[in-house]
N, C-alpha and C positions, 0 to 999 in steps of 0.2 A: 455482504453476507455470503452470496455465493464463492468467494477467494477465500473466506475461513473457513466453508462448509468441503468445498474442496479442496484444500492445505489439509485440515483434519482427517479428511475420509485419505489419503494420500500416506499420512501419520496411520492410521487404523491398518489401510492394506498392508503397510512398512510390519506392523505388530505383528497381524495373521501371517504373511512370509515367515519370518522369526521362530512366530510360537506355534501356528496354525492353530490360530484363537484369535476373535475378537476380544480387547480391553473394554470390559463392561462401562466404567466410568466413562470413556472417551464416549461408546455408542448411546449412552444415555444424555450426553452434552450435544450429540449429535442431533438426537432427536430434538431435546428442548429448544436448539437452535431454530430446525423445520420449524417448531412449532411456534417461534417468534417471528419467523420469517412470514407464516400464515398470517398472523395477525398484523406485519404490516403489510399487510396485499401480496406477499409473494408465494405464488401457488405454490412454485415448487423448486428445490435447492438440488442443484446436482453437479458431476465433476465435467457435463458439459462446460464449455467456455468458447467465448467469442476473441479469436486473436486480434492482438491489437492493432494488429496491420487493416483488420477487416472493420472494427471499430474506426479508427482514423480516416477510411476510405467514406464511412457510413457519416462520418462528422464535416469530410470535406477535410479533411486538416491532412492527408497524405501524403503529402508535398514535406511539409516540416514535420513528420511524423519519421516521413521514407530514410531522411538525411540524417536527423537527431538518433534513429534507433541505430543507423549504420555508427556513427562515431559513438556512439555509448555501448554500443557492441563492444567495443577494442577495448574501453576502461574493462568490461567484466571479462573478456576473452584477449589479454592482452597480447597475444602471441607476437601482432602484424606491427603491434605498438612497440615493444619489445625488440625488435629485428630492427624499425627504423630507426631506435634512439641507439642502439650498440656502444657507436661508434666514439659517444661523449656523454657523461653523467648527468650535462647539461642540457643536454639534447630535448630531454622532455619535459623542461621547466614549462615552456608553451602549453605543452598539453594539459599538467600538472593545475597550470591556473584556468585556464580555458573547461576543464571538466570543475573543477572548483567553482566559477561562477556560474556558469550551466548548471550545475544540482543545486547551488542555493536557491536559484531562478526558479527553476522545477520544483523543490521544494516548497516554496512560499508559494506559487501562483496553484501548486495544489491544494496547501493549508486554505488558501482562500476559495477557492473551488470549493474545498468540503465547506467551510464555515458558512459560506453561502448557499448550501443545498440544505445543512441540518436547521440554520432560523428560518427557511422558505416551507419546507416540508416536516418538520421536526422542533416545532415552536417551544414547545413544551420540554425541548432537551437541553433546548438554545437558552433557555430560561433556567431552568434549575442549574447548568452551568453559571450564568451567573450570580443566583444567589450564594452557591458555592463560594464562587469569590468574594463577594462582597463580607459572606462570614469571615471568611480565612483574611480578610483586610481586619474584618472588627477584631477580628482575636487578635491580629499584631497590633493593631495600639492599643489595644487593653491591657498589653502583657509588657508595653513600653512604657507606660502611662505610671 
């Protein structure tokens, strides 16, 4: 809630730069957010944030945090990546698969991170997700049938 609540407010400053005016719609999604956030225990939503270097330190993981952020650094800031493949088109085939297996990795072990936080703390969401799907099954063999 807090990386939407700050993404948006980040989008709003972007607007008032621009027009010097707030976008009414956005400021009122704003608030309704805060005001979700309240009701599930979160006092308060703001563009503070805790870097993830300080998080990983705080989790013990900074060790494989330190390394993994330095080599995914180069995927989005490729410059140094860039410089060392120059020399042959094939050069970064390594890389090319080695960042390919690493983000599916990261990917999935976050899918599962969240899935395991929304049925533990969020029953009721973890739930009506499923009967979701269980509809959207009944309506495809109804509509095969």
């Amino acid at each position: 809630m807090r990386d939407l609540y700050g993404l948006s407010r980040a989008v709003q400053r972007s607007i008032e730069v621009e027009s010097s005016a707030n976008d009414s719609v956005l400021e009122r999604k704003l608030s309704e957010l805060a005001t979700f956030a309240q009701s599930k225990g979160v006092q308060a939503l703001g563009d503070d944030f805790t870097r993830v270097s300080d998080a990983a330190q705080a989790l013990g993981r900074q060790p494989a945090f330190g390394s993994a952020n330095k080599l995914l650094s180069k995927f989005a800031h490729p410059t140094a990546w860039a410089v060392h493949t120059v020399t042959s088109p094939e050069a970064d085939e390594g890389y090319r698969l080695m960042f390919l297996a690493d983000g599916v990795a990261f990917a999935i072990n976050s899918l599962i991170a969240i899935r395991k936080f929304v049925r533990e703390y969020y029953p009721q969401i973890a739930m009506a997700g499923k009967e979701a799907a269980n509809l959207g099954t009944q309506r495809s063999s109804a509509s095969e049938g």
